[in-house]
PASEBA-1860 file (N, C-alpha, C; in nm, 3 decimals):
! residues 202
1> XXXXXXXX> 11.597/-2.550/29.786/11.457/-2.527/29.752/11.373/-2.535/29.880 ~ 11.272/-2.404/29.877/11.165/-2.424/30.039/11.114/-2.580/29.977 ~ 11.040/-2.609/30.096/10.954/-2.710/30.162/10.843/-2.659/30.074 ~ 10.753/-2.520/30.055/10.702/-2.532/29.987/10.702/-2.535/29.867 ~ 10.758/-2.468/29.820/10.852/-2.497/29.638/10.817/-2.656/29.671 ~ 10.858/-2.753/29.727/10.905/-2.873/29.718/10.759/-2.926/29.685 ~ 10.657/-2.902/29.804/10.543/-2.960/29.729/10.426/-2.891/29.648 ~ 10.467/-2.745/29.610/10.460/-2.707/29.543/10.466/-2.839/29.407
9> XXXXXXXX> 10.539/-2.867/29.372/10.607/-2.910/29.246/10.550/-3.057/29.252 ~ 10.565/-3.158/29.366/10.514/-3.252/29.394/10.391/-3.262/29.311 ~ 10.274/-3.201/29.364/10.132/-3.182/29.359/10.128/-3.146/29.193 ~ 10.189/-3.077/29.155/10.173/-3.039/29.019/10.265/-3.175/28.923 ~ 10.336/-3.234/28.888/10.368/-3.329/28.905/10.284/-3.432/28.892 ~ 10.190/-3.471/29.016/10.096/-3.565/29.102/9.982/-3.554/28.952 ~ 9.975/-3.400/28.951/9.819/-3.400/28.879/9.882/-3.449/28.753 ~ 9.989/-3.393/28.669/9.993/-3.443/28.555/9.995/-3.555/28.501
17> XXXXXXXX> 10.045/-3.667/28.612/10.021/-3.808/28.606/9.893/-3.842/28.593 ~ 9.845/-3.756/28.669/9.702/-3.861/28.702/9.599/-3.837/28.608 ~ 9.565/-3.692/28.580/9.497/-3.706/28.489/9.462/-3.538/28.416 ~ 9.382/-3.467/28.491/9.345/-3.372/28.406/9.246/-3.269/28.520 ~ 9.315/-3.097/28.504/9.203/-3.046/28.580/9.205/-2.917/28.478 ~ 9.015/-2.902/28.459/9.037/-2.807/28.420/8.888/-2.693/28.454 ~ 8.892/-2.614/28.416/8.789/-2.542/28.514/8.697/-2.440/28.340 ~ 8.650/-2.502/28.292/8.555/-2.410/28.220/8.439/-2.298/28.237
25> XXXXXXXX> 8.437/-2.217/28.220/8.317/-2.129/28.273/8.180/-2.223/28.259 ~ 8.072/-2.241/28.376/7.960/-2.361/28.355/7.885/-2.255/28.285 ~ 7.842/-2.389/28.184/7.738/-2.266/28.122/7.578/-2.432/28.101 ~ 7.510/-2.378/28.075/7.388/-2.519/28.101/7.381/-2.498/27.901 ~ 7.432/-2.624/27.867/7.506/-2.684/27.782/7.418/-2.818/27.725 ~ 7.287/-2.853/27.797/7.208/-2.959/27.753/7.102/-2.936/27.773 ~ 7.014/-2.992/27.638/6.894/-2.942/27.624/6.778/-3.001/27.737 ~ 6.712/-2.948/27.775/6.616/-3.021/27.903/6.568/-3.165/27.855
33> XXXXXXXX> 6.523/-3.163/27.727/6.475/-3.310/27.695/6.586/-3.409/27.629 ~ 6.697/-3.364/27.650/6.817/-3.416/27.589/6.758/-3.633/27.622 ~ 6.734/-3.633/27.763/6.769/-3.750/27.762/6.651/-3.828/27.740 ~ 6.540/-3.745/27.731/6.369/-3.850/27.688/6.344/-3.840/27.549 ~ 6.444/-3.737/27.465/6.480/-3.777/27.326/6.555/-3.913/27.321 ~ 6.673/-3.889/27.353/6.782/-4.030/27.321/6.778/-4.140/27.398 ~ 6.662/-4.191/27.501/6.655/-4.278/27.576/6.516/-4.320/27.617 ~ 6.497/-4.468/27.596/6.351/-4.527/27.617/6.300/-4.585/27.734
41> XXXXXXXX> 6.233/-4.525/27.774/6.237/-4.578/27.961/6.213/-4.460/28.047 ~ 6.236/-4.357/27.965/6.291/-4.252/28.110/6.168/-4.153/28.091 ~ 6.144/-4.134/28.223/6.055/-4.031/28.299/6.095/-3.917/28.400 ~ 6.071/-3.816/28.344/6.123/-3.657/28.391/6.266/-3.702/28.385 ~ 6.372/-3.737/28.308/6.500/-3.683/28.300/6.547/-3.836/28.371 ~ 6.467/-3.940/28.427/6.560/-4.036/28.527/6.520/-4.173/28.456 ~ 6.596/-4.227/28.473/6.642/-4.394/28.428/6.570/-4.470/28.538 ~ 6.478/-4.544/28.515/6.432/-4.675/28.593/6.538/-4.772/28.630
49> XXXXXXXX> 6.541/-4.827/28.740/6.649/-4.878/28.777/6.655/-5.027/28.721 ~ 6.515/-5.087/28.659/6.471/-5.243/28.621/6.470/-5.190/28.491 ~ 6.488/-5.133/28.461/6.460/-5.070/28.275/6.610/-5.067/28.219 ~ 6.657/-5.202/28.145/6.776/-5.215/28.025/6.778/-5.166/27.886 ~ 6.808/-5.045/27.903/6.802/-4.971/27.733/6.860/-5.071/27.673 ~ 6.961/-5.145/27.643/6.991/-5.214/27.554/6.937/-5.367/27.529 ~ 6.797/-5.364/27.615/6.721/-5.506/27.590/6.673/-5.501/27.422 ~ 6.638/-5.368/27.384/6.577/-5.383/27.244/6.714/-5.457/27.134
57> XXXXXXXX> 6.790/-5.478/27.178/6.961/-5.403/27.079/6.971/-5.599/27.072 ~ 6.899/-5.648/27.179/6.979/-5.829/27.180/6.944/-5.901/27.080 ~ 6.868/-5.901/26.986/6.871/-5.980/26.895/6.962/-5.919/26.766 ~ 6.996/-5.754/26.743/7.053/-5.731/26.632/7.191/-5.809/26.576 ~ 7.203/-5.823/26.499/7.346/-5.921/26.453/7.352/-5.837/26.302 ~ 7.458/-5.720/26.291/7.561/-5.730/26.378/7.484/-5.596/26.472 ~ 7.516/-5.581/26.586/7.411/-5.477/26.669/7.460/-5.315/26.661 ~ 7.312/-5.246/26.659/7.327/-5.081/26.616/7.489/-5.018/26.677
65> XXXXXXXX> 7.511/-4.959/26.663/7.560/-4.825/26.705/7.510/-4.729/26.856 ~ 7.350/-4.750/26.788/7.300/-4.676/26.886/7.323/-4.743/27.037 ~ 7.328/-4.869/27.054/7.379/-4.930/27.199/7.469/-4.825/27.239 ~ 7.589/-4.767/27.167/7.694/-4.758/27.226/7.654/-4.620/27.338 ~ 7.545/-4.536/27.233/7.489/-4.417/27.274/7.457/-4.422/27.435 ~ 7.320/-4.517/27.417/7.223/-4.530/27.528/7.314/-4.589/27.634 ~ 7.438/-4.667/27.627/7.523/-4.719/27.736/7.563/-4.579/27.793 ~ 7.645/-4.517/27.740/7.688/-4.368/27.762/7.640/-4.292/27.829
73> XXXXXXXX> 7.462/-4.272/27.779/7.374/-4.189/27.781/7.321/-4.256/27.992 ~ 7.306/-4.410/28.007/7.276/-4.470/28.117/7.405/-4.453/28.210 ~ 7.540/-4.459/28.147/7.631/-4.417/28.249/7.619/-4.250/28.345 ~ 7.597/-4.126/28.235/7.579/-4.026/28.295/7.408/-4.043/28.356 ~ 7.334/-4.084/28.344/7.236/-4.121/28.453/7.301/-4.152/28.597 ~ 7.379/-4.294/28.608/7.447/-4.354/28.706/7.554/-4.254/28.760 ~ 7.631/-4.183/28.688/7.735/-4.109/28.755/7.684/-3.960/28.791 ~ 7.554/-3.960/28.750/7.487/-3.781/28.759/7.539/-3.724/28.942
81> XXXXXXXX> 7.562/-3.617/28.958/7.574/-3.582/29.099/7.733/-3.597/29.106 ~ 7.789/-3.689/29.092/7.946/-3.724/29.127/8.029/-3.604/29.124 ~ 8.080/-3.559/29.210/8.203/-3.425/29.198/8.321/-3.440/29.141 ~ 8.387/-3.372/29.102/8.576/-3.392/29.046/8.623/-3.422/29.148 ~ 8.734/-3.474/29.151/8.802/-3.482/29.281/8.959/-3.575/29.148 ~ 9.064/-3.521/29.144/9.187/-3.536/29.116/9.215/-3.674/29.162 ~ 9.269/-3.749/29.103/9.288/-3.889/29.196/9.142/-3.963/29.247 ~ 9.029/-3.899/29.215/8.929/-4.028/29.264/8.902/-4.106/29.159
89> XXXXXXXX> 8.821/-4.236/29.193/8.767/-4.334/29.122/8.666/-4.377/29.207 ~ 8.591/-4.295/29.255/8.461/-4.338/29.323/8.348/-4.243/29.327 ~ 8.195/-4.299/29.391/8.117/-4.153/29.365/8.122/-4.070/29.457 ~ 8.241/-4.099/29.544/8.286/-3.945/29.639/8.316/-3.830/29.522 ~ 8.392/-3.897/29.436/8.507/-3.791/29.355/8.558/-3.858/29.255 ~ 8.580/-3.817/29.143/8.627/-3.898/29.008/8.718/-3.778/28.935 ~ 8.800/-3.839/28.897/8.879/-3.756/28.730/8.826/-3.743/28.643 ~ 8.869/-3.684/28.499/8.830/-3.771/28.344/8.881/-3.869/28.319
97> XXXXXXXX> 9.012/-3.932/28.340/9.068/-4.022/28.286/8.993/-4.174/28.371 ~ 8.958/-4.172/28.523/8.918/-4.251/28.601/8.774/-4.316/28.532 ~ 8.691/-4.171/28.517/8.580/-4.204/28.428/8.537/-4.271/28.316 ~ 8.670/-4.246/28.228/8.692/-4.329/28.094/8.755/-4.464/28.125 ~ 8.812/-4.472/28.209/8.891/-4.605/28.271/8.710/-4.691/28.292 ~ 8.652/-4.662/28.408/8.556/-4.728/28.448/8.482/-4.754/28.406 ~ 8.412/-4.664/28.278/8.295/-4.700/28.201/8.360/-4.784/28.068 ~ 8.460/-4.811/28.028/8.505/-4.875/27.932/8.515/-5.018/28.009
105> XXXXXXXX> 8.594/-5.013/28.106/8.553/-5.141/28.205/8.442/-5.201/28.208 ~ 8.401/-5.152/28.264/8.242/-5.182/28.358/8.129/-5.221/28.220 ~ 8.095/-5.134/28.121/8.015/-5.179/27.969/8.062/-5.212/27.879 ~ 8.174/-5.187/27.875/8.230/-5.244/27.727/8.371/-5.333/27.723 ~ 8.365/-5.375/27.873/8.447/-5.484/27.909/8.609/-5.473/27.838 ~ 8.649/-5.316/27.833/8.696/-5.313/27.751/8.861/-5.268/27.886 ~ 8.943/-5.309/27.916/9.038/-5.222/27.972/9.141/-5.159/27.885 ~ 9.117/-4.998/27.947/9.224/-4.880/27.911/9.306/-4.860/28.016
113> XXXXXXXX> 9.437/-4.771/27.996/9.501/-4.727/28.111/9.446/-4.625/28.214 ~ 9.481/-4.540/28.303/9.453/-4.517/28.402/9.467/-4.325/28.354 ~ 9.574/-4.321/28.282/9.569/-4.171/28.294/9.552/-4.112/28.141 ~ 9.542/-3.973/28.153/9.480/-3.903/28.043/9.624/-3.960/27.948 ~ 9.740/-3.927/28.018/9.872/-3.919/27.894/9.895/-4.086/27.820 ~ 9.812/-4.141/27.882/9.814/-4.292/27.846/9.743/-4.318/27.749 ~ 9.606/-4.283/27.774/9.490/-4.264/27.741/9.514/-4.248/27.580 ~ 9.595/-4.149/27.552/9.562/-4.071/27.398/9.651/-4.125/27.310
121> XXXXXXXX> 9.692/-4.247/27.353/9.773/-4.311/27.249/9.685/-4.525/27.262 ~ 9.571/-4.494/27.291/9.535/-4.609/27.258/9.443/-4.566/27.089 ~ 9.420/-4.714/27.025/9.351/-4.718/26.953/9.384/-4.644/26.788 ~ 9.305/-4.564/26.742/9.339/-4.519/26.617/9.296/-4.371/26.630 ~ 9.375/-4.283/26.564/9.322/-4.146/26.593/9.232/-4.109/26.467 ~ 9.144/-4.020/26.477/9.017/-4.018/26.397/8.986/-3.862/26.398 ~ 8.932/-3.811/26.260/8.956/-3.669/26.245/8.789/-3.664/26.318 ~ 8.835/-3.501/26.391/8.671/-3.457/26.439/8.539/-3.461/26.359
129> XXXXXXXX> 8.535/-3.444/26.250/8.458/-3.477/26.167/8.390/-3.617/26.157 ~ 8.488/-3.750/26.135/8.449/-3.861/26.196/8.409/-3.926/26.297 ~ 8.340/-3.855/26.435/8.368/-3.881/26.544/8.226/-3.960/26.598 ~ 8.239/-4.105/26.610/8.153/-4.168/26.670/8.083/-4.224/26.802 ~ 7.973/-4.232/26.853/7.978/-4.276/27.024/8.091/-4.355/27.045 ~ 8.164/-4.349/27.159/8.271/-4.412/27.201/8.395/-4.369/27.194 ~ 8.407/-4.288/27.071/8.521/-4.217/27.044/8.587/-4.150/27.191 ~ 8.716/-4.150/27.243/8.770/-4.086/27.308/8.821/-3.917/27.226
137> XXXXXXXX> 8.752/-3.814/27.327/8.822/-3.686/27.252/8.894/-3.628/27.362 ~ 8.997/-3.559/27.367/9.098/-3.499/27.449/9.124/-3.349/27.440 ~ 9.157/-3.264/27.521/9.190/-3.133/27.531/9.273/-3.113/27.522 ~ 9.365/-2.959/27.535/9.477/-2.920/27.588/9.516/-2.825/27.616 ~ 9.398/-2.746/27.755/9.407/-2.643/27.763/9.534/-2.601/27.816 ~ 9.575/-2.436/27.839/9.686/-2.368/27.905/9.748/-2.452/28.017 ~ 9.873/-2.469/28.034/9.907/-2.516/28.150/9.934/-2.673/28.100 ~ 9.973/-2.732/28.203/10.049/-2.907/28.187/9.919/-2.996/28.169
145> XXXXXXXX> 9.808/-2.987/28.218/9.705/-3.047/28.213/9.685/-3.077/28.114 ~ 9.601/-3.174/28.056/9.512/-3.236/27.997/9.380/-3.295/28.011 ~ 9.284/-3.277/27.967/9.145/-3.343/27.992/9.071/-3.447/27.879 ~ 9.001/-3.509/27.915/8.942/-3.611/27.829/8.800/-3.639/27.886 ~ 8.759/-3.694/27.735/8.559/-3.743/27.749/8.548/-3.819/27.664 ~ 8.447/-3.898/27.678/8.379/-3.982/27.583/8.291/-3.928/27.523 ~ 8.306/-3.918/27.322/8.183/-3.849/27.293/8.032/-3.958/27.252 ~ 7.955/-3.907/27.313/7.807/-3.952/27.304/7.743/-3.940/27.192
153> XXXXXXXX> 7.773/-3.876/27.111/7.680/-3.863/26.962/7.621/-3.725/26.977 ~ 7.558/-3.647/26.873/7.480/-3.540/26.874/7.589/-3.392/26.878 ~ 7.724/-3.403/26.895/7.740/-3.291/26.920/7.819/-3.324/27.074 ~ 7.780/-3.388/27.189/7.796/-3.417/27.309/7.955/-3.469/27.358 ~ 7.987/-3.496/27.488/8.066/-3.582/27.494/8.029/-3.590/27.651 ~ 8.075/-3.732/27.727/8.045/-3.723/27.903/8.220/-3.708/27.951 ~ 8.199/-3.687/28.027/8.319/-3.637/28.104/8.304/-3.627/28.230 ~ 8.403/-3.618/28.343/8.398/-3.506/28.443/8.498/-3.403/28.485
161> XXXXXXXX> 8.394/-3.275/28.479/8.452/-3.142/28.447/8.480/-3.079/28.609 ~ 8.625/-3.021/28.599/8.643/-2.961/28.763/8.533/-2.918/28.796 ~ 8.515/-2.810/28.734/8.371/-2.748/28.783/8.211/-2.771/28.781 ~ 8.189/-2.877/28.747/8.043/-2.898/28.696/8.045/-3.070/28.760 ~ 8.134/-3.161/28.803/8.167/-3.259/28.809/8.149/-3.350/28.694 ~ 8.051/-3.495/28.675/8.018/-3.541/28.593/7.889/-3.527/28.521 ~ 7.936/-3.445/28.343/7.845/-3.396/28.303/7.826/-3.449/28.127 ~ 7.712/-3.387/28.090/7.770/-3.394/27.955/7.795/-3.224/27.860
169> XXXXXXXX> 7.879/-3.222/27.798/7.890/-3.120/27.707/7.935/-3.065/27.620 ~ 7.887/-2.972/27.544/7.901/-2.997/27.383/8.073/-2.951/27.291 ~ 8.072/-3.032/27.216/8.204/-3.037/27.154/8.209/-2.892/27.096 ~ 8.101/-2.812/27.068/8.110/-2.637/26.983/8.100/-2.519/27.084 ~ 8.085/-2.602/27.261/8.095/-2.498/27.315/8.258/-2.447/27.272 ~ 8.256/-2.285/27.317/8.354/-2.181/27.307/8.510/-2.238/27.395 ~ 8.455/-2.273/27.491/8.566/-2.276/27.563/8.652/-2.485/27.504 ~ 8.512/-2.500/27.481/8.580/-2.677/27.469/8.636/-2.689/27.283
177> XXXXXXXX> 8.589/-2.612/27.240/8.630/-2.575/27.091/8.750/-2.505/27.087 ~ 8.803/-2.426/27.133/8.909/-2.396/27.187/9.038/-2.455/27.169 ~ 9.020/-2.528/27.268/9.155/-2.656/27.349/9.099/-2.802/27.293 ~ 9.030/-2.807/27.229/9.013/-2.987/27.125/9.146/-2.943/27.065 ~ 9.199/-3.131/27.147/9.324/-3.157/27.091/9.328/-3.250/26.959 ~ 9.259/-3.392/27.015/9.238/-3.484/26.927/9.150/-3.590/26.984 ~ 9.088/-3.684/26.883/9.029/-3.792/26.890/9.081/-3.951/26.913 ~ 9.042/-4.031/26.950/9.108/-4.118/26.936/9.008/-4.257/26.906
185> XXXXXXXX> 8.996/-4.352/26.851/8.887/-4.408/26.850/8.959/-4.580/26.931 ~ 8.925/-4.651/27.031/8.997/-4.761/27.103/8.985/-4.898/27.042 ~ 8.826/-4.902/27.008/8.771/-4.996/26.958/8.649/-4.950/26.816 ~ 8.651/-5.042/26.705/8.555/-5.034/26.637/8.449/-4.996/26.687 ~ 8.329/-4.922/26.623/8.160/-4.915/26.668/8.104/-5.077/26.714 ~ 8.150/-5.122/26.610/8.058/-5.275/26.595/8.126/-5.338/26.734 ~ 8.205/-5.325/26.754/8.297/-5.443/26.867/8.267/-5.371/27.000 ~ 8.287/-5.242/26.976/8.216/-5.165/27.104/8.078/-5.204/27.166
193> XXXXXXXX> 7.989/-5.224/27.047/7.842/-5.240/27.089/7.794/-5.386/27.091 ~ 7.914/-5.485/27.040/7.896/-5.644/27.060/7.951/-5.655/27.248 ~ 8.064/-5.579/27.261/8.077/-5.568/27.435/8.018/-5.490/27.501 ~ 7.929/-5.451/27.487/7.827/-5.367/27.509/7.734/-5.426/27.571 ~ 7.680/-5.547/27.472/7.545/-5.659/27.493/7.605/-5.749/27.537 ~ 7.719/-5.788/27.505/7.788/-5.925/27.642/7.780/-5.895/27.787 ~ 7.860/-5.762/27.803/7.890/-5.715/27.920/7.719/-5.683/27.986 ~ 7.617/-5.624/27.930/7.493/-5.667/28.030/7.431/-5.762/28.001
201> XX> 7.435/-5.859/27.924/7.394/-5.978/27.934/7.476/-6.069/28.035 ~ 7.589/-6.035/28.103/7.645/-6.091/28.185/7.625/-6.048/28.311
END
């Protein structure tokens, strides 16, 4: 076998471990007021940096749902701009699977594995129809790849997309309607949005 055949195969290989590339035609997929609808605080499209959407959420017992949203909704604030990059976990460059790794970490104190093929066997699988903030949904377009997002509510899900980097977008676009593989749900709503309010109360 050439040297290139060799890493040829390597690299392809490399990606399927790691996580997921996939390249959708960009199409502008969110409504301009998407986020001064679903979020309290925000001016022209941006998150105050002293402003805790989920300060209203601390006294609920047992607490909304909607936390799980506005966490989501404040992560793609925080990750807005970030590019794809195969193998990253930083805001040089991130995966999907890295993305879902970190924000399940980081708000909902929650640890998942590292890659997409890992990924789709946590938790309970849940028909599209049922599909709540937090829910993990997965692809499977042409080719060895796989991709994954967190859906946000409304129709939405965040992700980061080869081409668009970290974005949000909709579960009925053409191309993402398509290749929906399945759902997966990791954690309850309620337990999601109780680590939700621990994790920034901490």
């Amino acid at each position: 076998m050439s040297r290139f055949a060799v890493i040829t195969a390597l690299l392809a290989l490399h990606a399927g471990l790691v996580g997921c590339t996939t390249s959708p035609p960009p199409a502008p997929e969110v409504p301009p007021d998407y986020f001064a609808m679903q979020l309290p605080g925000l001016v022209t499209g941006q998150m105050s940096p002293v402003e805790n959407p989920l300060a209203d959420h601390q006294g609920l017992r047992p607490p909304s749902r909607e936390v799980i949203r506005e966490v989501l909704l404040a992560e793609h604030e925080r990750w807005l701009g970030t590019p794809y990059r195969l193998g990253g976990e930083s805001r040089r460059g991130i995966d999907c699977s890295a993305l879902i790794q970190s924000i399940f970490r980081d708000r909902f104190d929650t640890e998942l594995p590292r890659t997409t093929s890992q990924q789709v066997h946590e938790g309970r699988r849940v028909e599209r129809g049922a599909l709540k903030p937090g829910d993990l949904v997965f692809f499977r377009p042409p080719g060895t790849y796989r991709h994954a997002g967190i859906y946000v509510g409304d129709g939405f899900f965040l992700h980061a997309s080869s081409s668009q980097g970290v974005s949000l977008s909709r579960l009925d676009n053409s191309y993402w309607r398509r290749y929906y593989w399945q759902a997966r749900r990791p954690l309850a709503p309620t337990q999601l949005a109780q680590r939700a309010l621990l994790a920034s109360s901490g």
